[in-house]
C-alpha positions in Angstrom: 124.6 106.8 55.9 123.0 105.5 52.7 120.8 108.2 51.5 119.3 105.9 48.7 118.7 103.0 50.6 116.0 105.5 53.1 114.7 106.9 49.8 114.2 104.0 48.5 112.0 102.3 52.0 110.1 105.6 51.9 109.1 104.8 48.1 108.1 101.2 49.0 106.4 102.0 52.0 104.3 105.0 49.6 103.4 103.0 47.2 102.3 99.5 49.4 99.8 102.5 51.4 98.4 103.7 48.1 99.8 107.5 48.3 101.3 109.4 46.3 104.2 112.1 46.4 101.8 114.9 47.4 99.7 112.6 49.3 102.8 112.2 51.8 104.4 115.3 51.6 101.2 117.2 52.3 101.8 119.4 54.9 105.5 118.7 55.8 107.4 119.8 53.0 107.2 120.1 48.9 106.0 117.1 46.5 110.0 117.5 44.7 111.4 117.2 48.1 109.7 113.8 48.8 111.2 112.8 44.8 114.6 114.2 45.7 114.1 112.0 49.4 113.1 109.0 47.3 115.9 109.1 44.6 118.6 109.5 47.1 119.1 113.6 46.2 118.9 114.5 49.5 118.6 113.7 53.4 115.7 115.0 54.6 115.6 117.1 58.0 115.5 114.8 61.5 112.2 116.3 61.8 110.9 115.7 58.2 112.2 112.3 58.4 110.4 111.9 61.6 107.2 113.4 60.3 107.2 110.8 57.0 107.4 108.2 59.2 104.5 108.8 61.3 103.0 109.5 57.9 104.1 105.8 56.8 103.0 104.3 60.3 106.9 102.9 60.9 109.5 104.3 64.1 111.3 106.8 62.3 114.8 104.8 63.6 113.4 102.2 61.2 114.8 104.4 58.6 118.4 105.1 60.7 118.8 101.8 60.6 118.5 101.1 56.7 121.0 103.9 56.4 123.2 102.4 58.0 123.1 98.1 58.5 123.3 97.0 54.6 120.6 94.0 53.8 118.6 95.4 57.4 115.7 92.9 56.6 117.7 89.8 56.5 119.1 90.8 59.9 115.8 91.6 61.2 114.6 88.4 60.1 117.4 86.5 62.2 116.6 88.5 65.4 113.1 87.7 64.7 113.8 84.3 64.5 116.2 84.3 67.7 113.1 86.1 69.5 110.8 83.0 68.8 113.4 80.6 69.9 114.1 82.5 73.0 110.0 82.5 74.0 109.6 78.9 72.3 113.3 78.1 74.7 114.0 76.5 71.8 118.0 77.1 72.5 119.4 74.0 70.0 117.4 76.1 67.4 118.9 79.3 69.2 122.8 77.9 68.9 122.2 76.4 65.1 120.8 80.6 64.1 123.8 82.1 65.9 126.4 79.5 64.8 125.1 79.8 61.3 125.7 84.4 61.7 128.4 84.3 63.6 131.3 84.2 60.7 128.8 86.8 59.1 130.1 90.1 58.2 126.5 91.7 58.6 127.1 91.1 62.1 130.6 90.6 63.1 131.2 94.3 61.8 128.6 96.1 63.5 128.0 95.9 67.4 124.3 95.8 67.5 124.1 93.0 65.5 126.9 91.3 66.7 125.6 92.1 71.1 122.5 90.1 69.5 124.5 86.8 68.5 126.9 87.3 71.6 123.8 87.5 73.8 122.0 84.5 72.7 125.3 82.8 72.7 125.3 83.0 76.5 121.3 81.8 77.2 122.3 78.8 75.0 125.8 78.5 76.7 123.8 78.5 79.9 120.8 76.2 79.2 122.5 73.8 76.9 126.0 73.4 78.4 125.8 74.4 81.9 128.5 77.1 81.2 127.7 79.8 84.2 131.0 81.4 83.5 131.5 81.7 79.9 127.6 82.7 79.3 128.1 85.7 82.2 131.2 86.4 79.7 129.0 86.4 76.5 126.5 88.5 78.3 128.8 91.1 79.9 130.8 91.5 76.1 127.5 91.5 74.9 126.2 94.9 76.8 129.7 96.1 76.9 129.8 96.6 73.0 126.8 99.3 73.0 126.6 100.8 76.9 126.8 104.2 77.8 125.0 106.0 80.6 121.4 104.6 80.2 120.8 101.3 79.3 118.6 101.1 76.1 115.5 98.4 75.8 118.1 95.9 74.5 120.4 96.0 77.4 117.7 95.6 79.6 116.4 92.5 78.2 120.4 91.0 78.4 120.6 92.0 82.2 117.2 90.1 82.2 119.2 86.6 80.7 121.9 87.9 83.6 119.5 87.6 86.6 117.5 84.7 85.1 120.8 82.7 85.3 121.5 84.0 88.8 117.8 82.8 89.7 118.5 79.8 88.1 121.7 79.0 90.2 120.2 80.0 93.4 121.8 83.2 93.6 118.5 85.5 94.7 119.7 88.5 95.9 122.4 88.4 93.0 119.6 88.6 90.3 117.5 91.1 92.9 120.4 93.2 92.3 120.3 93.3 89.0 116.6 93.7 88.6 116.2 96.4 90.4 118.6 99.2 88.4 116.9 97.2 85.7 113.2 98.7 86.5 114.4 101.9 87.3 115.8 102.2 83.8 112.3 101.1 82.2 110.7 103.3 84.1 112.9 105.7 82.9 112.3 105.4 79.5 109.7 107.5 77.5 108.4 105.0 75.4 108.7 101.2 75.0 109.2 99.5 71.3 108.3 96.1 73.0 105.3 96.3 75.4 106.3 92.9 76.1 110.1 94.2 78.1 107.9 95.5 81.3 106.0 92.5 81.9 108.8 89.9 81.2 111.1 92.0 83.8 108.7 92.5 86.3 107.6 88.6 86.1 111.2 87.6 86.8 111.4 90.6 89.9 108.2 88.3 91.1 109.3 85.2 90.8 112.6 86.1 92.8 110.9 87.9 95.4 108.8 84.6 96.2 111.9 82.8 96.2 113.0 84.9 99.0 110.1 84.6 101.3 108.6 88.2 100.3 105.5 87.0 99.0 104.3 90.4 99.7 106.7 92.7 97.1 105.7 90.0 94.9 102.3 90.1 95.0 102.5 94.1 94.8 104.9 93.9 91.9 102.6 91.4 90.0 99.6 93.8 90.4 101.4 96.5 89.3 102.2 94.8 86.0 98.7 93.3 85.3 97.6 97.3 86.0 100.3 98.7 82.8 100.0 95.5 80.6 95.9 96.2 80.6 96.9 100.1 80.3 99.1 99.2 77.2 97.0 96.2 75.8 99.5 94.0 75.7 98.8 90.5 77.1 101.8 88.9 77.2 102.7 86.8 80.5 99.1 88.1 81.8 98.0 84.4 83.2 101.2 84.0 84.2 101.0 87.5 86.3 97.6 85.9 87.5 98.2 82.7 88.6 102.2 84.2 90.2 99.6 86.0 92.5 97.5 83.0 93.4 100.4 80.9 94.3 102.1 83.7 96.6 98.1 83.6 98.3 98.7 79.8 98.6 102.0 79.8 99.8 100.8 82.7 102.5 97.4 80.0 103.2 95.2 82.7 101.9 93.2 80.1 100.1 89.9 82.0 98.8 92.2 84.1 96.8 94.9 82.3 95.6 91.5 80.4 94.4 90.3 83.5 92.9 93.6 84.8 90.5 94.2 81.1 89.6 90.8 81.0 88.6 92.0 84.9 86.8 94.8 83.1 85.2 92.6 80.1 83.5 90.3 82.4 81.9 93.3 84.5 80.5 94.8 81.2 79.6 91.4 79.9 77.4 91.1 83.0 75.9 95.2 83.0 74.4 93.7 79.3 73.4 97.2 78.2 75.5 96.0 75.1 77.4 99.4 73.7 78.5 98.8 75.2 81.8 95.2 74.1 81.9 95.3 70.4 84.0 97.8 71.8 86.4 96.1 75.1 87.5 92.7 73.2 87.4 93.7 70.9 89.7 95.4 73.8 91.8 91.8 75.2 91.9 90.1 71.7 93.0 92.8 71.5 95.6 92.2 75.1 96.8 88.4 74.9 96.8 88.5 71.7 99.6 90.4 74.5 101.8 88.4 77.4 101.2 
């Protein structure tokens, strides 16, 4: 564990939020023990730690992981950049960032960061080359290099990439399967780093269950998202949620509501300023209105 390299984030972070020593040690320990932190003296307490990094507004595993991944911001930056490809399915961007990491020894010597490169290796193995096989054996090494008993936020989103192939391939109950030990662990966990995780999962357990016929479990799941994404203010996939909704009304010839959550799904649409779903839904809408 680098001592120094924790001090030394704890300084920065200080200093950009305009406090000083005794500002930040105020009642959690002494002014010199925040110096000695900051010079690399000493390792503070898992609780002091913890309580300077609610002070410092940051996840107090932010500073684990400067001690120990050397240069964390660069890596950070290429998972950053791997996230946008991944929502942007930008997965010729996605191969170029892993091929570019992958004779790295940031990440070929330590297994988180090495599961990410592995793991976007098998949605671009999937969606680029057709490879069912070889990106189920990315993904499986990929989890395999970090599980234990509970699967953590990251191995949930790579069994997510696992049942979005199945889907893909027509293999329903095959992704069902996985999805469903999926939720359990997110509903498992205590607290969520990425708000986003719950609504992406519980989109794909939607889209599968309409696949099947069970417009039903579908529907329920989709209004059981839209009620936690509101309760955590997080927006993401909300029109999607919306409109998932409308279209298992349509497909079930429930017209005046499948009219009614598309509309739900414009208006959330308009308001994210995304309007590549805009024609299509609008004309769902005109089309649904004729029935009604």
């Amino acid at each position: 564990m680098d001592f120094l390299a924790i001090g030394e984030k704890i300084k920065e972070l200080r200093k950009l939020l305009g406090l000083t020593q005794l500002d930040l040690a105020k009642g959690i320990c002494t002014q010199a023990q925040i110096s000695k932190i900051e010079k690399g003296d000493v390792y503070p307490y898992a609780s002091t730690l913890y309580q300077i990094s609610q002070r410092l507004g940051v996840d107090v595993n932010y500073f684990f992981d400067i001690g120990s991944t050397p240069r964390l911001e660069y890596v950070l930056e290429v998972s950053h950049q791997l996230k946008l490809a991944r929502r942007n399915v930008n997965y010729e961007e996605m191969r170029q960032i892993v091929e570019n990491e992958e004779h790295n020894p940031l990440f070929i010597q330590n297994r988180k960061n090495l599961q990410l490169l592995l793991w976007h290796k098998g949605i671009y193995e999937y969606h680029l080359n057709g490879e069912v096989d070889l990106a189920f054996k990315y993904l499986d090494e990929a989890i395999s290099l970090t599980h234990n008993k509970h699967w953590s936020e990251r191995e949930i989103e790579i069994h997510i990439s696992r049942g979005i192939i199945f889907f893909e391939v027509g293999k329903l109950n095959e992704a069902l399967n996985i999805y469903t030990p999926a939720k359990e662990y997110l509903d498992f966990l205590p607290h969520l780093h990425d708000q986003t995780l719950l609504s992406r999962l519980y989109y794909n357990i939607a889209r599968t269950f309409t696949r099947l016929g069970d417009t039903e479990s579908s529907i329920t799941i989709c209004k059981d998202a839209i009620k936690r994404c509101i309760e955590k203010d997080n927006l993401y996939l909300l029109g999607e949620l919306h409109y998932h909704i409308g279209y298992n009304y349509e497909l079930s010839n429930q017209h005046s509501l499948a009219k009614k959550y598309m509309e739900k799904a414009l208006v959330v649409f308009d308001l994210q300023d995304d309007e590549k779903y805009f024609d299509f839904i609008e004309g769902k809408i005109r089309n649904l209105a004729c029935e009604v």
